[in-house]
C-alpha positions in Angstrom: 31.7 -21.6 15.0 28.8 -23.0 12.9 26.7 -20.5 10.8 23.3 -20.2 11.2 21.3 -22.1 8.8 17.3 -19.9 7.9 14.8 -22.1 9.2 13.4 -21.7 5.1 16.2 -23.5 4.1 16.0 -26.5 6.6 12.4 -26.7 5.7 12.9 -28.1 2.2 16.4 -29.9 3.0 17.3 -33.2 2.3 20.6 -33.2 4.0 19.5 -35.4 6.7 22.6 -36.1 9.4 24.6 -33.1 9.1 24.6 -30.6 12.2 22.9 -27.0 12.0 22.4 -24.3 13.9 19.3 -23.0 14.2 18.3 -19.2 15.7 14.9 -17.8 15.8 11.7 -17.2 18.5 9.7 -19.7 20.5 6.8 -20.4 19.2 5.7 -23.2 21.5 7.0 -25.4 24.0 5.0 -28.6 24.8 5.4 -31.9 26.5 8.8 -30.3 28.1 10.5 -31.6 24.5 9.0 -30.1 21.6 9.9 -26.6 20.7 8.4 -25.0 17.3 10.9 -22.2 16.3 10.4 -19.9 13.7 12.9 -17.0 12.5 10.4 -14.8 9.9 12.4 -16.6 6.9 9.0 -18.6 6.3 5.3 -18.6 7.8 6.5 -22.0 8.8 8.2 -23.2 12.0 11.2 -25.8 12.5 10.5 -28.0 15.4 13.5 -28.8 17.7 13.4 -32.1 19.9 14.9 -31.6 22.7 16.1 -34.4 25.1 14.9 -33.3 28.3 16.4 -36.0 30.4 19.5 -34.6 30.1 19.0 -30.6 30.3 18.3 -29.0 33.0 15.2 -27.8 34.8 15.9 -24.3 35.0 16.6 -24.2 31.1 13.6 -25.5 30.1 11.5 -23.5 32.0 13.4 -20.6 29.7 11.9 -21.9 26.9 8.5 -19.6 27.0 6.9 -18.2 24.3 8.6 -15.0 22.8 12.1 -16.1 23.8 14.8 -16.1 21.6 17.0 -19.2 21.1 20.2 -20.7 19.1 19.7 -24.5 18.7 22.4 -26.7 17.2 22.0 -30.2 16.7 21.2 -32.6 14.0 18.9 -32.9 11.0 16.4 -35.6 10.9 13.6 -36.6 9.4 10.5 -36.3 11.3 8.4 -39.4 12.7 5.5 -36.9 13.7 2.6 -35.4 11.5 2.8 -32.1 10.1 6.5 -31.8 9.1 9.2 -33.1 7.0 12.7 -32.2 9.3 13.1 -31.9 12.8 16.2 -31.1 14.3 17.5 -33.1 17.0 18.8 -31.0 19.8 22.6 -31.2 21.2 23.1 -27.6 22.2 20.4 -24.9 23.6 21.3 -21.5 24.4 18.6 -18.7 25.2 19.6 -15.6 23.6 16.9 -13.4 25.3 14.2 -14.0 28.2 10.6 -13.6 27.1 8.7 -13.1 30.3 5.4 -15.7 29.6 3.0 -13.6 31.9 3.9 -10.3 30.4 4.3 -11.6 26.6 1.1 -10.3 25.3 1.4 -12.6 21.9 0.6 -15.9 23.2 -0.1 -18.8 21.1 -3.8 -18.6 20.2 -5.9 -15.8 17.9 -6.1 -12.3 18.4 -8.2 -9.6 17.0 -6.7 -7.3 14.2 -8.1 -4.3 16.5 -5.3 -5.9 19.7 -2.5 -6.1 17.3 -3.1 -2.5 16.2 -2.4 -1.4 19.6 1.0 -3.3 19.9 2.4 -2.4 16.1 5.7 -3.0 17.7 5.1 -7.2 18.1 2.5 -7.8 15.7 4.8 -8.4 12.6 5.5 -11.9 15.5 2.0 -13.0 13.8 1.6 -15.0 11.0 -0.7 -12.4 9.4 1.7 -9.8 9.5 5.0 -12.1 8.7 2.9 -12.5 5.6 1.0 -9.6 5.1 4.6 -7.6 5.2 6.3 -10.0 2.5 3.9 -9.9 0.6 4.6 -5.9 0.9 8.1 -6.3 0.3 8.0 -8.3 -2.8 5.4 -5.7 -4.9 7.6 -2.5 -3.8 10.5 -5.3 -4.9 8.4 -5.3 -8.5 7.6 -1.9 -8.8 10.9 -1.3 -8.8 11.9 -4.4 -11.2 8.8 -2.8 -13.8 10.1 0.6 -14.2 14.1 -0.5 -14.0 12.9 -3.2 -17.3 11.3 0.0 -18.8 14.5 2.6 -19.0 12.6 4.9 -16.6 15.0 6.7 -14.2 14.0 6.5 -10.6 13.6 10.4 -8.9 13.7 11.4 -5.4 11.4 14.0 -5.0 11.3 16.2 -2.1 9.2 15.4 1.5 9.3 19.0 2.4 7.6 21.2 -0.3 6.5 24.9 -1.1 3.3 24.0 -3.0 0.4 22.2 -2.9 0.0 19.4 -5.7 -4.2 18.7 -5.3 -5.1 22.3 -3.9 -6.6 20.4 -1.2 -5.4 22.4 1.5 -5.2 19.3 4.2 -1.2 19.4 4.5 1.1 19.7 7.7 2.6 22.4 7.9 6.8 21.9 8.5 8.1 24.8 10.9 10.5 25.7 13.6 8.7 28.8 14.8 8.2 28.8 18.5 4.6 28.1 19.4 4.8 30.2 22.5 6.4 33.1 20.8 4.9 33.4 17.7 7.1 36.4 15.4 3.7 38.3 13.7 3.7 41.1 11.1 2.0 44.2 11.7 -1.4 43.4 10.5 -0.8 40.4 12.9 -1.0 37.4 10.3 2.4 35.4 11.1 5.9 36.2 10.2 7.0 33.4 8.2 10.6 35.3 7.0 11.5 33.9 10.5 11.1 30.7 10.1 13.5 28.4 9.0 12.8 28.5 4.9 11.4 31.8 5.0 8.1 30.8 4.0 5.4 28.5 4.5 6.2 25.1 4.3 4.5 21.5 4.2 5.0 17.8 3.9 4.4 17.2 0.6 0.7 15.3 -0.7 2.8 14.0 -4.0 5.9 14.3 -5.8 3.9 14.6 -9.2 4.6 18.4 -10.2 9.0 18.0 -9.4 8.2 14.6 -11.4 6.8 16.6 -14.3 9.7 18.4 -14.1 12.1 15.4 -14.3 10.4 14.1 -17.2 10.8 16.9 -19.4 14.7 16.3 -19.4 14.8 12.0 -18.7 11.4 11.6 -20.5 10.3 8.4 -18.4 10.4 8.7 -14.4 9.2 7.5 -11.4 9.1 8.4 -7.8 8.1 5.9 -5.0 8.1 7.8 -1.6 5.9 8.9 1.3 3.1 11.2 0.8 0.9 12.8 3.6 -2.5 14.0 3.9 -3.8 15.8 7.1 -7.7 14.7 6.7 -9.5 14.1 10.0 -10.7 10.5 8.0 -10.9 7.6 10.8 -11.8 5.7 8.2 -10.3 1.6 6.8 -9.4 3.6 4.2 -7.1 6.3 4.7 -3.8 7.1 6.2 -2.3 10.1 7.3 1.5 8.8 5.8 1.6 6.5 3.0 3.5 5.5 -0.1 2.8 6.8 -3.2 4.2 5.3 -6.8 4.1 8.3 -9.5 5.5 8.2 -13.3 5.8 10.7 -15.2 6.4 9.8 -19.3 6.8 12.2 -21.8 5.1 12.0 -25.1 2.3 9.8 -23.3 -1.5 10.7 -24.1 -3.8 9.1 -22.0 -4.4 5.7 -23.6 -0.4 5.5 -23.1 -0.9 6.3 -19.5 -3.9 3.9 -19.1 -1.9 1.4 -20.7 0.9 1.8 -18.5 -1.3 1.8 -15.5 -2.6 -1.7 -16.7 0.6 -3.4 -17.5 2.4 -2.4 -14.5 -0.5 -3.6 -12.3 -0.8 -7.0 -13.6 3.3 -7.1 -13.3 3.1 -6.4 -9.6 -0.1 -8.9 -9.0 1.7 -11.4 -11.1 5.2 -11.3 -8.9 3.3 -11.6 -5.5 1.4 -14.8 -7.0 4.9 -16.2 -7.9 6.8 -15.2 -5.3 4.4 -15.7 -2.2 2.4 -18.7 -2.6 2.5 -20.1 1.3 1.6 -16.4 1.9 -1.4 -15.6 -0.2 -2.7 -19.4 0.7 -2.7 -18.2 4.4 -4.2 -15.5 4.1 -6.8 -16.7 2.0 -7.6 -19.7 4.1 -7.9 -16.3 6.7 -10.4 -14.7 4.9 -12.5 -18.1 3.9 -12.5 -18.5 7.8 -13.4 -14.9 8.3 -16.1 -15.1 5.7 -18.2 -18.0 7.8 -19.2 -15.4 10.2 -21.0 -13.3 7.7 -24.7 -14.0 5.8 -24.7 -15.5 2.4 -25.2 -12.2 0.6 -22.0 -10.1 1.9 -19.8 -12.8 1.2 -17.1 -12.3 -2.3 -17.9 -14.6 -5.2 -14.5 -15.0 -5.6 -11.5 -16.4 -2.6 -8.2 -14.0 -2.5 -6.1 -16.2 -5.4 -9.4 -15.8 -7.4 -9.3 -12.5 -7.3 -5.9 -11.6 -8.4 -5.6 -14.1 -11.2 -9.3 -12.5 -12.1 -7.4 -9.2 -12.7 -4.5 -10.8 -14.5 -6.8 -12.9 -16.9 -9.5 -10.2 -18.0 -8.8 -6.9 -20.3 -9.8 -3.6 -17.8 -13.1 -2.5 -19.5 -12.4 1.4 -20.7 -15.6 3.9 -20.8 -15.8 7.5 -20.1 -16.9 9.2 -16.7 -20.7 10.1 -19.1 -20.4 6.7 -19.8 -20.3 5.3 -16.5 -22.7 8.0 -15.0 -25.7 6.4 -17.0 -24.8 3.2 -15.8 -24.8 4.1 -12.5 -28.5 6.4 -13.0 -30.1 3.7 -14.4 -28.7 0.9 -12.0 -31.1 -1.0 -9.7 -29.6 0.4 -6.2 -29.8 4.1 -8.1 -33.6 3.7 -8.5 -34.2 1.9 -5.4 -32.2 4.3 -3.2 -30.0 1.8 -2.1 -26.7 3.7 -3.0 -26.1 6.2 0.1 -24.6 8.9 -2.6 -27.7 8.9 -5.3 -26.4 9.5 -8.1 -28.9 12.3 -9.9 -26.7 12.9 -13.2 -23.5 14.6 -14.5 -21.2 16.6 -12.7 -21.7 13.9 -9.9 -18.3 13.1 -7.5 -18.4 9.5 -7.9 -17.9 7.6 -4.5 -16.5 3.9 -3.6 -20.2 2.5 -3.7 -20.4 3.6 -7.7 -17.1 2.5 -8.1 -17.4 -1.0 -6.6 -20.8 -1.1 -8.6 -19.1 -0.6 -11.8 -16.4 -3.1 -10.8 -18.3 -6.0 -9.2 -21.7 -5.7 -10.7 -22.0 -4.7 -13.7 -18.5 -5.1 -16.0 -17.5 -7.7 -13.2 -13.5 -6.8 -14.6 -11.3 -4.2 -13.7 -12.6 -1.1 -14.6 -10.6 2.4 -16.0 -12.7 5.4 -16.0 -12.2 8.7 -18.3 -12.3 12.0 -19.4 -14.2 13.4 -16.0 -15.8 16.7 -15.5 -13.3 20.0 -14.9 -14.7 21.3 -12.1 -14.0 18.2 -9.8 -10.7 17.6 -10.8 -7.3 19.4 -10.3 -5.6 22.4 -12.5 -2.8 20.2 -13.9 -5.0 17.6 -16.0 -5.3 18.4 -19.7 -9.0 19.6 -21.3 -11.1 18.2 -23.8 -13.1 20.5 -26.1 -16.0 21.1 -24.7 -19.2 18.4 -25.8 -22.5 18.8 -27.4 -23.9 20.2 -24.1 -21.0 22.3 -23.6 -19.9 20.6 -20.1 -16.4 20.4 -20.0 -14.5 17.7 -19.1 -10.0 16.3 -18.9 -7.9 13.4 -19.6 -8.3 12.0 -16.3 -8.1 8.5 -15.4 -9.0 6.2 -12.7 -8.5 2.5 -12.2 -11.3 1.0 -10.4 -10.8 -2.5 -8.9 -12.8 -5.1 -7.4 -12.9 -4.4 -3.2 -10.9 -1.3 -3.3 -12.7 1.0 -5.3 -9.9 3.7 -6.8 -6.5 2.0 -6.8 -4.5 4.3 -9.5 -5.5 8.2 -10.4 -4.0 10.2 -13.1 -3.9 12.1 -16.4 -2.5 13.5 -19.6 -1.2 16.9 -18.1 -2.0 20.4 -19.7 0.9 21.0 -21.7 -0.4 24.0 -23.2 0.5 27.0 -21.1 -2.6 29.6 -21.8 -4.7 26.9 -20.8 -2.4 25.7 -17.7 -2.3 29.3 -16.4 -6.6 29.6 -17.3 -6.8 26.8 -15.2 -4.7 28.0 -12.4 -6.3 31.8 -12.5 -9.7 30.2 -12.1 -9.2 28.3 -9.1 -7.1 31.0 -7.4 -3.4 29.3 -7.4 -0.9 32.5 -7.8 1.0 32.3 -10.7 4.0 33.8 -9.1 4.0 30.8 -6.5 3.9 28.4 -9.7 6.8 29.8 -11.4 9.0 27.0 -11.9 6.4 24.8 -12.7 5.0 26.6 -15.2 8.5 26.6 -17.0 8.2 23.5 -17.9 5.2 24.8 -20.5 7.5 28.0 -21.3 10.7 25.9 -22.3 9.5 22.8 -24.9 6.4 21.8 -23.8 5.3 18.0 -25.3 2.2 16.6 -24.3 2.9 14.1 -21.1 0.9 11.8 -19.1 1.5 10.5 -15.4 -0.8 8.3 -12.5 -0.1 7.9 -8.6 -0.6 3.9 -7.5 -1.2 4.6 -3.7 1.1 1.8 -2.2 -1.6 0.8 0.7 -4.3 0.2 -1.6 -2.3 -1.9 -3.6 -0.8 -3.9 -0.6 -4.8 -3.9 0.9 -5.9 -5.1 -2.5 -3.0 -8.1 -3.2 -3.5 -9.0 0.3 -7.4 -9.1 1.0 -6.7 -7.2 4.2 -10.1 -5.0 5.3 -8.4 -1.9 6.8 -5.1 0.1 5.3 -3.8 0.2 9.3 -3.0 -3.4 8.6 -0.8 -2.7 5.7 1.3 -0.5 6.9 4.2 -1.2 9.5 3.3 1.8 11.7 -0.2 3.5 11.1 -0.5 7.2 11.8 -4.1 8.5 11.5 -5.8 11.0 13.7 -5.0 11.1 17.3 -2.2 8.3 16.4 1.4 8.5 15.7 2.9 5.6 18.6 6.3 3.7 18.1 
């Protein structure tokens, strides 16, 4: 028995009259001769000649689109346009029926919104064949970053205790029996019946058991689902996605920022190696795409632009102040354009400033500092207070062009009186906090981390428009199919 030869490999072959075997899915089948076969090894088909003289009528009609097939026969060169090799067919054998009224991916162009609804075939398209390599090889990189850097890779737990944000919008993980609840006396529920004995969620990061990680491996990383229960039916949020979260002790928050930066021009750097045929289709998608709209909301820059744009300039640093009178003073401020005004400090700063900052004014990569307190969470270290007395911590955000916020993080509070200040003022009991809080009992150093949602990244690299399409299987409100 032959092996199987990838349909990549044929493609750039010069082993012309030697006999391959060939397995993959019907793309076409014209002229009762031609069949274009593709097996996801390559956005590009192999097309198989058959001689149809001298196969019978009831195979042929087999070959509809969908169908699976095993092809062996020779390797030619092509005499058509469009390809290199063609294989010349001396054996056909349909692996598996594709019924061609039923099929619903037939060969011409459908709408992102249709593919959504059949998540199940749309990875068939050559959107998604390269949309989900493209995927593959950045979590590939991530991983090849932080293994070049020493860090120590840490599974941190989906099921969690606590709260990492104090956001509140978690699901909640039990076994008790909706239709016989088990309540205390003062009827709030009994959760020493259920199966950890206490409330339980899936977790919204892995950054406070990371903390804990680091202060015995120093650098870490985790890179694992995350999950969010916010009513958003938005492009831009997901109720499971994949968070990327180190942790390094003895990092301040210029070690953090710098971090951030190298490891995202690491990962946009791979994908522009590694998927060339790829990113060329799917910017040729988006040039296409981009006919359709007026002059004005169309990008300065095509996909390949983009990324080598963030590879080639320095990400301009200035503080959260800083960037708050840029934005007051900014035409579509004063014109009333922006649909969040911004009226000045203490102002949560939305995707409109944040694309502002990116695309209009520094026209680079932007990282944004040292925000106010109040909107930020308990764990991010303080700043002494400024002239005005408005205090502000080590946060960081990464701001990038189309996306908005693609990396969040901080230089922790190491210090515990101010850790526990922090915690007491926004009502987190101490007691719940315990073991996280031993980390600042037990040789506390100062340490830095940042979360690089894995979506955004993939949205970003790919020039998708909505996170659904980044994702192999979408769950958002009111959706959790296949």
């Amino acid at each position: 028995m032959m092996k199987r030869t990838k349909i990549k490999d044929l493609l750039s072959s010069t082993e012309f009259g030697r006999q391959v075997v060939v397995k993959g899915w019907v793309k076409t089948f014209r002229n009762d001769r031609f069949i274009a076969i593709n097996d996801g090894s390559t956005l590009n088909n192999i097309q198989a000649v058959v001689d149809f003289e001298h196969t019978g009528e009831a195979l042929l009609k087999r070959l509809t689109t969908g169908a699976a097939v095993s092809v062996t026969g020779e390797l030619v060169e092509s005499l058509g346009k469009g390809q290199r090799v063609e294989v010349k067919v001396t054996e056909l054998e349909i692996l598996g029926d594709s019924d061609a009224e039923k099929f619903p991916l037939q060969p011409k162009k459908h709408s992102l919104e249709f593919l959504r609804e059949i998540a199940h075939l749309r990875f068939r398209t050559n959107t998604f064949n390269a949309v989900f390599k493209i995927r593959h090889h950045l979590a590939f990189a991530v991983h090849q970053f932080f293994y070049s850097k020493g860090f120590v890779y840490m599974h941190t737990p989906v099921i969690t205790g606590s709260d990492a944000e104090g956001a509140g919008e978690m699901f909640r993980v039990s076994t008790i029996d909706f239709d016989n609840i088990p309540r205390n006396e003062d009827g709030t529920v009994d959760y020493t019946a259920d199966f950890f004995g206490k409330p339980t969620n899936l977790t919204v990061s892995g950054q406070l058991e990371g903390e804990l990680a680091a202060m015995a491996f120093s650098d870490i990383y985790t890179f694992g689902p995350t999950f969010r229960a916010e009513n958003s039916n938005t492009t831009r949020h997901l109720a499971e996605f994949w968070m990327i979260e180190p942790e390094m002790a003895f990092y301040d928050i210029r070690d953090n920022m710098d971090l951030a930066e190298e490891l995202l021009k690491y990962v946009i750097k791979t994908a522009l190696e590694n998927c060339p045929d790829e990113l060329e289709f799917l910017r040729n998608r988006l040039l296409e795409e981009e006919k359709s709209k007026p002059q004005n909301e169309r990008s300065d820059l095509d996909l390949i632009a983009k990324l080598n744009f963030c590879l080639e300039n320095e990400f301009e640093r200035l503080t959260y102040t800083e960037a708050v009178e840029v934005l007051r003073n900014s035409k579509p401020n004063q014109k009333k354009q922006f649909k969040y005004p911004i009226e000045g400090w203490g102002a949560d700063l939305q995707s409109e400033h944040e694309r502002y900052l990116v695309e209009k004014h520094y026209k680079k990569p932007v990282i944004l500092t040292d925000y106010p307190a109040d909107i930020k969470s308990f764990y991010m270290r303080l700043n002494d207070p400024d002239a005005q007395g408005r205090r502000t911590v080590r946060a960081m955000d990464i701001l990038f062009p189309g996306i908005g916020e693609i990396v969040g993080g901080s230089q922790r509070e190491e210090r515990y009186d101010h850790l526990v200040g922090r915690m007491d003022e926004i009502g987190i009991p101490r007691h719940e906090m315990d073991w996280y809080l031993d980390t600042r009992r037990f040789g506390s150093v100062p340490h830095s981390g940042f979360g690089l949602g894995f979506e955004r990244l993939v949205l970003f690299v790919t020039g998708m428009t909505n996170i659904r399409d980044v994702i192999p299987f979408p769950r958002t409100p009111k959706n959790a199919e296949f």
